[in-house]
VEXTI-579988 format. One line per field, with one value per residue: x, y, z of N, C-alpha, C in turn. Coordinates in Angstrom, 3 decimals. Last residue first. Example, Ala and Ser with C-alpha at 12.3 -4.5 7.8 and 13.67 -1.06 7.14 Angstrom:
BEGIN
n_east (12.850,13.190)
n_north (-2.250,-5.690)
n_up (7.080,7.800)
ca_east (13.670,12.300)
ca_north (-1.060,-4.500)
ca_up (7.140,7.800)
c_east (12.900,13.200)
c_north (0.030,-3.300)
c_up (7.870,7.800)
***
This chain:
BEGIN
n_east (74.837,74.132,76.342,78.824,78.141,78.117,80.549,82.102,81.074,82.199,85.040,84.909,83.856,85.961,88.281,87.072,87.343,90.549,91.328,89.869,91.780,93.986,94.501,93.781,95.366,94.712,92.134,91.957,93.385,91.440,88.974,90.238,91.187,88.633,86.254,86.485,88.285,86.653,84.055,84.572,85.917,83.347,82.346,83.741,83.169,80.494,79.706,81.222,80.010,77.185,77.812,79.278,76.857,75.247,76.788,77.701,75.267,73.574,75.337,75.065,72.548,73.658,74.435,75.338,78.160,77.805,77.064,78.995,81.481,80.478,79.594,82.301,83.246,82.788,81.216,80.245,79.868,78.313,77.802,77.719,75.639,73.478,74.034,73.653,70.739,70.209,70.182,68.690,66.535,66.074,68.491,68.018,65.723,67.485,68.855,67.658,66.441,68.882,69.663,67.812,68.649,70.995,71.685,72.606,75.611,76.477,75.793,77.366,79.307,79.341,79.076,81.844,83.274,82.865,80.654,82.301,83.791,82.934,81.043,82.675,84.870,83.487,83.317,86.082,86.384,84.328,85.580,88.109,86.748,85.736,87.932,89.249,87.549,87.373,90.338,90.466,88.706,89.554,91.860,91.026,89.715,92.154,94.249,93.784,94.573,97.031,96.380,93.701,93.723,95.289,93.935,91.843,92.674,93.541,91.025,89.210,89.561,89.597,90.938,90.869,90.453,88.777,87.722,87.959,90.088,91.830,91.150,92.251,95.011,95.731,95.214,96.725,99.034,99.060,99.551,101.694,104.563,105.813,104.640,103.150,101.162,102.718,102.320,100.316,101.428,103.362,101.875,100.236,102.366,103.429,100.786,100.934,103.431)
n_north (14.700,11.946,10.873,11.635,10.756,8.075,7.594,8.388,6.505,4.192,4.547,4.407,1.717,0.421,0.873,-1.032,-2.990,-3.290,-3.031,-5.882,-7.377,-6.445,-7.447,-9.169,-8.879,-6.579,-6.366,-8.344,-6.447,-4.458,-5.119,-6.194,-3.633,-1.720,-1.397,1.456,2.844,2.340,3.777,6.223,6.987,6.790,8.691,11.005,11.041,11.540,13.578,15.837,15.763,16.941,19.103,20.720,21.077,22.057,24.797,25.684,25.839,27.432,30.195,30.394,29.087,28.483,29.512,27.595,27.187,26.537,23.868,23.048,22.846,20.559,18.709,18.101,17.520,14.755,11.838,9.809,8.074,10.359,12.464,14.162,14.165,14.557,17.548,18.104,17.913,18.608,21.680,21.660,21.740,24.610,24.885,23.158,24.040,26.790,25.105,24.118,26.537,27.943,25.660,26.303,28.390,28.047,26.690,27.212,26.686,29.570,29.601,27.646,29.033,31.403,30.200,28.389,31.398,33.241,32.634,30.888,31.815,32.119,29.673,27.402,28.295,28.695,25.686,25.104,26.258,25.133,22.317,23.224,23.387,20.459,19.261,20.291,19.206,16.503,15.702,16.394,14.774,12.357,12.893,13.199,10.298,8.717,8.377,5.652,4.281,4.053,2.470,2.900,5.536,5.514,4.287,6.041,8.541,8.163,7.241,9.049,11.530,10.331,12.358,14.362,17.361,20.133,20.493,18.033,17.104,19.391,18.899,16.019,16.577,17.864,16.545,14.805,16.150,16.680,14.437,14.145,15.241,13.395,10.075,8.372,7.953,6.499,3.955,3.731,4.382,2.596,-0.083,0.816,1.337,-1.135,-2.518,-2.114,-2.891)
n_up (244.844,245.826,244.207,245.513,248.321,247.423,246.950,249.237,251.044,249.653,250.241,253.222,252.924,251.877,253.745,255.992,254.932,254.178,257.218,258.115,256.168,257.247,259.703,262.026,263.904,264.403,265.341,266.942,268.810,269.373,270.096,272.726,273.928,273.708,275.277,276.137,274.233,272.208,272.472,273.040,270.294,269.176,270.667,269.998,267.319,267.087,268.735,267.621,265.313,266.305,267.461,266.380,263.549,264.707,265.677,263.198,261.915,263.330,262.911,260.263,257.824,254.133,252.581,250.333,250.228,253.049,252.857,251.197,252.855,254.807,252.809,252.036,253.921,254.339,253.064,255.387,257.346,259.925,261.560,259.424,258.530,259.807,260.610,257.914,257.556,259.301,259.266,256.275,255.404,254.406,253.007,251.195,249.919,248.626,246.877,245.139,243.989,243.048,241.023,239.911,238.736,237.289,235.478,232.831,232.287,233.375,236.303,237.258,236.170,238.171,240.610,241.532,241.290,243.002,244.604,246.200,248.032,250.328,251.243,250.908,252.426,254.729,255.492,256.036,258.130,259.854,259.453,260.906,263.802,264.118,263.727,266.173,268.460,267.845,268.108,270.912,272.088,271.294,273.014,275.383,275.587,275.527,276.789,277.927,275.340,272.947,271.067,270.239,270.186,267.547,265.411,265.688,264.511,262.040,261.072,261.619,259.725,256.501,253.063,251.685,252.569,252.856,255.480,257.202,256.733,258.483,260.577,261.568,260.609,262.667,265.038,264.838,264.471,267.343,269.139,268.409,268.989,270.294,270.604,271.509,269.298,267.431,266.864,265.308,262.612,262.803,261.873,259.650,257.959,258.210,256.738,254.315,253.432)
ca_east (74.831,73.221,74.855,78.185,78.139,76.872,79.887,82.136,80.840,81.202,84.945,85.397,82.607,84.355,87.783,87.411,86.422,89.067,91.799,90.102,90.286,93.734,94.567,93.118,95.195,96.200,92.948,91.029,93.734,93.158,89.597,89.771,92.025,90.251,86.500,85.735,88.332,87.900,84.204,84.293,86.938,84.078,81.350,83.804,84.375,81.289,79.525,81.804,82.101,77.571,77.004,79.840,78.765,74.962,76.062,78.535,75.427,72.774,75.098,76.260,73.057,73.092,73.808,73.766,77.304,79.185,76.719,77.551,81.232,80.754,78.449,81.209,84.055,82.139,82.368,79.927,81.326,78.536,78.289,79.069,76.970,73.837,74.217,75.143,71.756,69.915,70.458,70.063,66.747,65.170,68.567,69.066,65.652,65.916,69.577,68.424,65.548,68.385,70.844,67.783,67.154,71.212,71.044,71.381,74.580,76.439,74.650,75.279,79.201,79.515,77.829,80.283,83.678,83.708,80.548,80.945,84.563,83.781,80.282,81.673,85.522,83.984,81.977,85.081,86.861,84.323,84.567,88.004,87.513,84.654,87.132,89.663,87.684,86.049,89.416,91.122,88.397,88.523,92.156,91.340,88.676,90.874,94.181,94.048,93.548,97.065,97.826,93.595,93.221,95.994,94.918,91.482,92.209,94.756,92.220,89.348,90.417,88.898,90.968,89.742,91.172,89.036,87.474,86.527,89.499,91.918,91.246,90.648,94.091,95.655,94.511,95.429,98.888,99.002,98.277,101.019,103.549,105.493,105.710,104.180,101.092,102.440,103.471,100.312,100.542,103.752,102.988,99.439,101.410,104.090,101.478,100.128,103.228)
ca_north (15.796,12.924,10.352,11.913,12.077,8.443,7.430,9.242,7.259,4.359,4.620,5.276,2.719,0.343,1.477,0.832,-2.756,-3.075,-1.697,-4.341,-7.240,-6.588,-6.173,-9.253,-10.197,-6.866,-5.352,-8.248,-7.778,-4.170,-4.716,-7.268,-4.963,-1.683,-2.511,0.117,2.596,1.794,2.305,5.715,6.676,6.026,7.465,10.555,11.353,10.966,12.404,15.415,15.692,15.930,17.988,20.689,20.291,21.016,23.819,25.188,25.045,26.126,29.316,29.610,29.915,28.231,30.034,27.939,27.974,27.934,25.084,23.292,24.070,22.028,19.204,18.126,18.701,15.676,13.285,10.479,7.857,9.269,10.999,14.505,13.418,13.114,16.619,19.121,17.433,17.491,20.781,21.900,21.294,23.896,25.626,22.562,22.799,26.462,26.363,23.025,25.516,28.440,25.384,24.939,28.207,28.788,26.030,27.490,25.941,29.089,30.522,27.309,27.726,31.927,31.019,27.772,29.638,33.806,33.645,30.721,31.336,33.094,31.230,27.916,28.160,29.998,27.250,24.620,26.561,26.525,22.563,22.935,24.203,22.394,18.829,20.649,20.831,17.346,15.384,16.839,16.544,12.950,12.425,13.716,11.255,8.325,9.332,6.837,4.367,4.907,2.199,1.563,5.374,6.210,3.182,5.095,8.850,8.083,6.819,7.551,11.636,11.141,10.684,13.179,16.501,19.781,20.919,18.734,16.500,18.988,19.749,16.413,15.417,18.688,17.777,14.197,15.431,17.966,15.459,13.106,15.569,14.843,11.261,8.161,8.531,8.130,4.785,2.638,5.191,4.020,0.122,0.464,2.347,0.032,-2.882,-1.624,-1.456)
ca_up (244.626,246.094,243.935,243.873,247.940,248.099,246.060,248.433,251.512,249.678,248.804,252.419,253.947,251.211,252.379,256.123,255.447,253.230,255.777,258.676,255.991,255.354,259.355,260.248,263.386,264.243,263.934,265.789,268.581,269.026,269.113,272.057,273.640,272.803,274.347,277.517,275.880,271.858,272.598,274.127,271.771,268.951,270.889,271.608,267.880,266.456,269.345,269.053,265.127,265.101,267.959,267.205,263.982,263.993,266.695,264.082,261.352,262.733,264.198,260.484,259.502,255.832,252.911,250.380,249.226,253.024,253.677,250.651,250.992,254.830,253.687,250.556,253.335,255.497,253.377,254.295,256.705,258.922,262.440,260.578,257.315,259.855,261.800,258.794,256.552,260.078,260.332,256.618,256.407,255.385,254.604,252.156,250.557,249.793,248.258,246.024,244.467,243.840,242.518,240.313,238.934,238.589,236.511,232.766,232.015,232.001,235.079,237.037,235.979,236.892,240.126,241.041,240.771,241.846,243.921,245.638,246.330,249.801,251.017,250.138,251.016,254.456,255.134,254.197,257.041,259.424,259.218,259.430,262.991,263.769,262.929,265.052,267.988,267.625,266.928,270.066,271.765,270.852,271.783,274.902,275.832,274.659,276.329,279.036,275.886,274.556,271.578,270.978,271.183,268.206,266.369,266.193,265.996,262.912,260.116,262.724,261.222,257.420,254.474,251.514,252.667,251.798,254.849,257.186,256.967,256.805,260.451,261.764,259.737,261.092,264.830,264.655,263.711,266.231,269.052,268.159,267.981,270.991,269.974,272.115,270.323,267.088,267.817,266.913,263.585,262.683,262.852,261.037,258.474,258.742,258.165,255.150,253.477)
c_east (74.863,73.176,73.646,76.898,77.862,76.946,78.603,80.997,80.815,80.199,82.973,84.528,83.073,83.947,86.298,87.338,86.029,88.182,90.987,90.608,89.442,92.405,93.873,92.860,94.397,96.455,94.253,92.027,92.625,93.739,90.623,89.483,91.424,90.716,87.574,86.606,87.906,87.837,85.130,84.513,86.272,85.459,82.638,82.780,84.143,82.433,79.998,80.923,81.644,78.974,77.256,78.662,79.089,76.801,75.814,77.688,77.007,74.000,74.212,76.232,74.168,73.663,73.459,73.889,75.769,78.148,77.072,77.029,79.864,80.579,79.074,80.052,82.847,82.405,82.074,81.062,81.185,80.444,78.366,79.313,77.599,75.479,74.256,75.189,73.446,70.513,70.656,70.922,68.503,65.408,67.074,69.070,66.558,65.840,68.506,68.692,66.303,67.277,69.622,68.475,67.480,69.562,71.499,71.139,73.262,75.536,74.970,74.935,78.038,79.075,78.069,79.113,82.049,84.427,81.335,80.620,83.254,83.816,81.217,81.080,84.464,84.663,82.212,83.880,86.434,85.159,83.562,86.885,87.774,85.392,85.954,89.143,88.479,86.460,88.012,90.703,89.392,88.097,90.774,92.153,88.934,89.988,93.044,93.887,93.389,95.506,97.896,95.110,93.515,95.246,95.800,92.820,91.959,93.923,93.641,90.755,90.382,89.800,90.671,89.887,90.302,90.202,88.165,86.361,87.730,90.612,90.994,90.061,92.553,95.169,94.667,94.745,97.809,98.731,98.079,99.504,101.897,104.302,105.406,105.511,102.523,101.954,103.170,101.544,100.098,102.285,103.238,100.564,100.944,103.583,102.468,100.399,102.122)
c_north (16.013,14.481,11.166,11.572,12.623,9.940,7.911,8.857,8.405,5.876,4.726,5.778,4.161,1.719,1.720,1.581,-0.795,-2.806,-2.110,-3.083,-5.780,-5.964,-5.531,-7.530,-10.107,-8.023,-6.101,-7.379,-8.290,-5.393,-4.548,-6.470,-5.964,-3.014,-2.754,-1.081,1.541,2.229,1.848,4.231,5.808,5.885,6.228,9.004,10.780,10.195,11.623,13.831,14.910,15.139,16.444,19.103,19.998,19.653,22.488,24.216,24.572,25.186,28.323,29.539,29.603,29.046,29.469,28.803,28.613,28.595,26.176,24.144,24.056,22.980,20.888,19.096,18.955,17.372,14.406,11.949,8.897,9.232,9.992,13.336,14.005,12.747,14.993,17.532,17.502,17.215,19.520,21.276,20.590,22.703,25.142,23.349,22.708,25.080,25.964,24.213,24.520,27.413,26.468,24.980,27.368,29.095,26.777,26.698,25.674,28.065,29.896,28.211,27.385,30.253,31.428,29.169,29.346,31.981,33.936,31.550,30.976,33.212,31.904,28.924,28.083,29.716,28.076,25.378,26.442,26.347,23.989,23.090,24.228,22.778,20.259,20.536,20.963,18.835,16.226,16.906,17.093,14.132,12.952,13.559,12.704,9.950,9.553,7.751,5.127,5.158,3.008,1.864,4.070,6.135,4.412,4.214,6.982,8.260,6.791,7.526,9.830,10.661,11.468,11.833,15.308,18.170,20.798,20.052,17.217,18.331,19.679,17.696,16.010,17.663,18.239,15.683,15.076,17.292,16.388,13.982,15.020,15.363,12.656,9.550,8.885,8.348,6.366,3.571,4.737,4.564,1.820,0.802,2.470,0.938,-2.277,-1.877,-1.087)
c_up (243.147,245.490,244.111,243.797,246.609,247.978,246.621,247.090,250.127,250.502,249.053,251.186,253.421,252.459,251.842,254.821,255.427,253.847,254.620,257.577,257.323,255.394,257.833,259.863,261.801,264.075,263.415,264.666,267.034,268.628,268.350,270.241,272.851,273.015,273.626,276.778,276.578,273.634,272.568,273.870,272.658,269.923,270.540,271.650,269.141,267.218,268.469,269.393,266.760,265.469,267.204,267.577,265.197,264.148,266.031,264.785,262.368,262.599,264.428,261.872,260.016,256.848,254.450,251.590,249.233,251.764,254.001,251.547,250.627,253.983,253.850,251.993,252.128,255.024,253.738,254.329,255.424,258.264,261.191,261.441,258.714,259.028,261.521,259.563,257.364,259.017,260.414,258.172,256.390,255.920,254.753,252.989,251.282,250.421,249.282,247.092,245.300,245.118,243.652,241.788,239.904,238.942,237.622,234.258,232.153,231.369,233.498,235.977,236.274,235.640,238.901,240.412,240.576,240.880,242.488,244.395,245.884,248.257,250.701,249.929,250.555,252.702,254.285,254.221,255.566,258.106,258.793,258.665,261.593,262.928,262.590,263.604,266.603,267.394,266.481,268.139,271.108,271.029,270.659,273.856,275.235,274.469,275.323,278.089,276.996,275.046,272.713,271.818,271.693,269.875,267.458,266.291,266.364,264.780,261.462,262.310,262.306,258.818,255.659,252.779,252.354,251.523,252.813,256.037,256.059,256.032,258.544,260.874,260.222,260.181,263.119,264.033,263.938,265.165,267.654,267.650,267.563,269.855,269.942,271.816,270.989,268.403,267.705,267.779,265.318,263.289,263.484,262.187,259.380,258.636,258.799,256.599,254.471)
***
């Protein structure tokens, strides 16, 4: 199974759609999807490396884009979901005291979970609920997604064949590897939040 995944996405370039499909994974991604955009941006660079650079702006603009979106699902639905649920359990003190800390430093909360394996849809709805600047918090993104995104093309470009061969020789241990940083990414999100 895992090996016609790998198979299928290795060809996805090659299919008129290819692009749109990275784009609604980047997209999703950032705002309420749990599998993040390498998933298809990285065997989609090793199988067309010429298309590395725009593969990753494809990944960065749609990754903002979502990224707004999960803003807008924290600062819209904030109001009529989480604020009726702090006040019941008496922690709408608290969340006020977590608000303050995260627009002081909100930037650099936005800018490290955007180059991490950390979920990135948990950062967005938090910066939708608290409040953050939302020209803090595109720019945080746009800085964040794009060197993400283009560091990891850049290296599948110079270095893809000897990667690409690694993958496809120890695919297993390549798709655990990827999990743990997954599954650990989300345990780091419960932990902090």
């Amino acid at each position: 199974m895992l090996r016609l995944m790998y198979d299928w996405t290795m060809a996805l370039p090659t299919k008129r759609y290819a692009e749109t499909a990275l784009a609604g994974v980047a997209f999703a991604e950032s705002s309420f999807f749990p599998i993040p955009p390498d998933l298809v941006l990285i065997p989609m660079v090793l199988a067309e490396r010429s298309k590395a650079w725009r593969f990753a702006l494809v990944a960065t603009v749609s990754s903002v884009l979502g990224g707004l979106a999960g803003y807008f699902i924290g600062a819209l639905l904030f109001d009529q979901i989480a604020q009726p649920i702090l006040d019941f359990y008496g922690y709408a003190t608290k969340f006020e005291q977590f608000r303050a800390l995260y627009n002081d430093w909100g930037v650099w909360i936005v800018f490290t979970a955007g180059l991490t394996p950390f979920p990135y849809k948990v950062i967005t709805i938090a910066s939708g609920a608290t409040g953050l600047d939302l020209v803090v918090f595109s720019l945080a993104s746009v800085a964040a997604r794009g060197l993400r995104f283009f560091i990891v093309a850049g290296l599948l470009y110079w270095v893809g064949p000897p990667i690409r061969a690694f993958i496809e020789k120890r695919l297993g241990l390549a798709f655990t590897v990827f999990m743990i940083l997954l599954i650990g990414g989300f345990a780091v999100a419960r932990y902090l939040t």
